[in-house]
C-alpha positions as CSV (number, residue, x, y, z in Angstrom):
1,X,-30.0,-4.1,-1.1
2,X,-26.3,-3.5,-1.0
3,X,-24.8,0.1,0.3
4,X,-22.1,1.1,-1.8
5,X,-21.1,3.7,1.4
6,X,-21.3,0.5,4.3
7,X,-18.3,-1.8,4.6
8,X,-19.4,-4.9,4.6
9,X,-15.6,-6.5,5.9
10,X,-13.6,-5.1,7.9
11,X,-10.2,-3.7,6.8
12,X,-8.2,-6.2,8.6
13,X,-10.5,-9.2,6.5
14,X,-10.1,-7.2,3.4
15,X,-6.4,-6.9,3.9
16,X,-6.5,-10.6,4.6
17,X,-8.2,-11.8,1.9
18,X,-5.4,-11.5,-0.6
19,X,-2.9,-12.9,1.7
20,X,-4.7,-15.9,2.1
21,X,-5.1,-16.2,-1.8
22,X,-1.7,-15.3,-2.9
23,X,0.1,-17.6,-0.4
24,X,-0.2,-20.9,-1.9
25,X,0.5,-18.7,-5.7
26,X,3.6,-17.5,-3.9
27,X,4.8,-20.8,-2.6
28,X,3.6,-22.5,-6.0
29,X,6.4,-20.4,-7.7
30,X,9.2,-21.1,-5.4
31,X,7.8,-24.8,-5.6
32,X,6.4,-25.5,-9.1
33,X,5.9,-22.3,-10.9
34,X,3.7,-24.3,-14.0
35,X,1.7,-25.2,-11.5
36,X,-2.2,-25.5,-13.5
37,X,-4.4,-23.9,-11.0
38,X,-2.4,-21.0,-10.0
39,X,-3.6,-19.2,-12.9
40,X,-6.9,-19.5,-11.7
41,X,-6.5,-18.5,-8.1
42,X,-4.6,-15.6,-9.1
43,X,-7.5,-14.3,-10.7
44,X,-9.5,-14.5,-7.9
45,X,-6.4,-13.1,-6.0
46,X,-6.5,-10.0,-7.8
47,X,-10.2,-9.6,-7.7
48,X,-9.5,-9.6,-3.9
49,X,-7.7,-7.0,-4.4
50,X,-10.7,-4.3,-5.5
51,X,-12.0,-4.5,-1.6
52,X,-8.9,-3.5,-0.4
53,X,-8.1,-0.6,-3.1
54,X,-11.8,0.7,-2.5
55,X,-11.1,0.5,1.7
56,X,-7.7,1.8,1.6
57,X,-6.6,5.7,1.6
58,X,-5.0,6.7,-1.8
59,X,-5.7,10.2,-4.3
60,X,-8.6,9.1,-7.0
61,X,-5.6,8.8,-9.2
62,X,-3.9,6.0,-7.3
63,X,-7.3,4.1,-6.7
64,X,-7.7,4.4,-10.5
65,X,-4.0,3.0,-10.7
66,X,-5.3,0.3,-8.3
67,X,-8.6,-1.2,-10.8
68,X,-6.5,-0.7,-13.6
69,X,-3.6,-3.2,-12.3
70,X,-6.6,-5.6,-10.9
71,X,-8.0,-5.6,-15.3
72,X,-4.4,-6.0,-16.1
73,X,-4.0,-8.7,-14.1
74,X,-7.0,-10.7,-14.5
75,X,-6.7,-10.4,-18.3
76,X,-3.2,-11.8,-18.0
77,X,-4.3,-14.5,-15.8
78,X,-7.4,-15.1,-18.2
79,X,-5.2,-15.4,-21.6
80,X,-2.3,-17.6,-19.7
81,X,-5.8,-20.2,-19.0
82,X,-6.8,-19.5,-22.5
83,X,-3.4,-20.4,-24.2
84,X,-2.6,-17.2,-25.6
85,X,1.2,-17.2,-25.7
86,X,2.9,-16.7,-22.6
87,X,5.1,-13.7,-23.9
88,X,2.0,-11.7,-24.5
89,X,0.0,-12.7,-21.6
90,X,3.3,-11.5,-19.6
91,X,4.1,-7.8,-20.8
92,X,0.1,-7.1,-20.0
93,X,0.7,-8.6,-16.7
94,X,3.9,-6.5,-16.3
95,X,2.2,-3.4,-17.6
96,X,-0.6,-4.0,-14.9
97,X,2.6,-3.7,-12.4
98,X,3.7,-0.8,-13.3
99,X,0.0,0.6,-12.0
100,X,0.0,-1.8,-9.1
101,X,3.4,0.2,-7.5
102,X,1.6,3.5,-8.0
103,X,-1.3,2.3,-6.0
104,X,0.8,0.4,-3.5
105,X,3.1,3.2,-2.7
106,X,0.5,5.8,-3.0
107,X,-1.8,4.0,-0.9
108,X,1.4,3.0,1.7
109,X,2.9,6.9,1.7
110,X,-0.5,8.3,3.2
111,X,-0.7,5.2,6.4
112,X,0.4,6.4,9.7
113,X,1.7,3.4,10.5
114,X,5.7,3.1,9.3
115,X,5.7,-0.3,8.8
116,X,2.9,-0.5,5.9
117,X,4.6,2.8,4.5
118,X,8.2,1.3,4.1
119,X,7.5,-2.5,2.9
120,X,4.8,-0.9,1.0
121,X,6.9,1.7,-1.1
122,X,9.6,-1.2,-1.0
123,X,7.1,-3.3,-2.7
124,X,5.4,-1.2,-5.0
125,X,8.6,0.4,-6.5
126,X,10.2,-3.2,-6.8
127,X,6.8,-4.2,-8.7
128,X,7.0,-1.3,-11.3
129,X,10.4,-1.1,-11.9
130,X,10.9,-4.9,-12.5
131,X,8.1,-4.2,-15.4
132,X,11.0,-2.0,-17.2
133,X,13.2,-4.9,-17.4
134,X,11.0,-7.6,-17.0
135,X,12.4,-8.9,-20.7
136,X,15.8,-9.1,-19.7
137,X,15.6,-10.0,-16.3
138,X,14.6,-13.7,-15.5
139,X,11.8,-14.1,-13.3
140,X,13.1,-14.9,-10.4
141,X,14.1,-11.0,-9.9
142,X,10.1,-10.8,-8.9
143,X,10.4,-13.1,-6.2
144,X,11.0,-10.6,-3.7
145,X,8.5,-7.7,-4.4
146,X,6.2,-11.1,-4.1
147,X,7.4,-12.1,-0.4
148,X,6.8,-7.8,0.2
149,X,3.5,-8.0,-1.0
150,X,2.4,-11.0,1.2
151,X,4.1,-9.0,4.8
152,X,2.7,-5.8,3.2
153,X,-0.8,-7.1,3.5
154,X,-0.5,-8.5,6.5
155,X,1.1,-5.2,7.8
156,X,-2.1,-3.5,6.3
157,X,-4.1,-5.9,8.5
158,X,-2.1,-5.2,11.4
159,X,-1.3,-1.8,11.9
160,X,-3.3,0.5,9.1
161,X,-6.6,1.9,10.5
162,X,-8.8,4.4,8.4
163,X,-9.0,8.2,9.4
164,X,-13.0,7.6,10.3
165,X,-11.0,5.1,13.2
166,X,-8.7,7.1,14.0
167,X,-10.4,10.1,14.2
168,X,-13.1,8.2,16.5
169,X,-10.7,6.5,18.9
170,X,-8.6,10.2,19.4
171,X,-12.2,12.0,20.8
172,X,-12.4,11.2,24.2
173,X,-16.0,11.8,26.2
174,X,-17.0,14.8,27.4
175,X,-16.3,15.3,31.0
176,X,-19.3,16.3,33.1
């Protein structure tokens, strides 16, 4: 049986994870940004992401901010592979943004490490304030909260260890 209390990846593979499946969605958008299976490995993308908002250090608040931009975003990705009409499919995604730079800059404001906290709260607060003028704005004024996320995660994988770590690797031995 699965624990729900036992990690299962480590944080570094579950910081990964998303990297590696927002890459090629990243480059399709620079490259081709109709591309026909980036919905659908966005969606998986974001799914990704629940390992990572369960593993990393944020108020119950920001986690909840977390799984709610992970729904937003699958059902966006889920109605733009269903038809529904872009417009629509687009203010839920930017309404799951909104959530995602709570959780990104909640989640980056509580790492030790600065690197994770300043392209983190970078990213998130690019991410949610892009969603208030994402009607206006053309699309291309998300690019760069998307380049964020990617060195944000790997920055996560590098550098952000969980209290039970560092609270483990700061007790030394007793000395006999």
């Amino acid at each position: 049986m699965l624990d729900s209390r036992r990690p299962y990846l480590s944080l570094r593979a579950v910081a990964l994870l998303p990297l590696v499946l927002f890459f090629p969605i990243a480059i399709a958008f620079f490259v081709n940004p109709d591309v026909a299976w980036g919905e659908y490995l966005g969606v998986f993308f974001h799914l990704s992401i629940l390992f990572l908002v369960a593993r990393l250090e944020a108020a119950p608040w920001a986690k909840a901010a977390g799984y709610g931009w992970v729904a937003l975003d699958v059902l966006a990705g889920i109605l733009m592979i269903n038809n529904v009409p872009y417009d629509t499919a687009w203010a839920v995604r930017l309404g799951g943004h909104v959530l995602a730079g709570v959780w990104i800059v909640s989640s980056s404001l509580v790492s030790r490490a600065w690197p994770v906290t300043v392209i983190g709260t970078v990213t998130g607060l690019w991410l949610a304030a892009y969603s208030f003028v994402g009607g206006v704005l053309p699309e291309s004024y998300l690019s760069p909260a998307g380049i964020c996320i990617l060195i944000w995660f790997a920055l996560v994988a590098i550098f952000h260890r969980p209290t039970e770590e560092r609270s483990a690797a700061s007790v030394s031995p007793a000395v006999v």
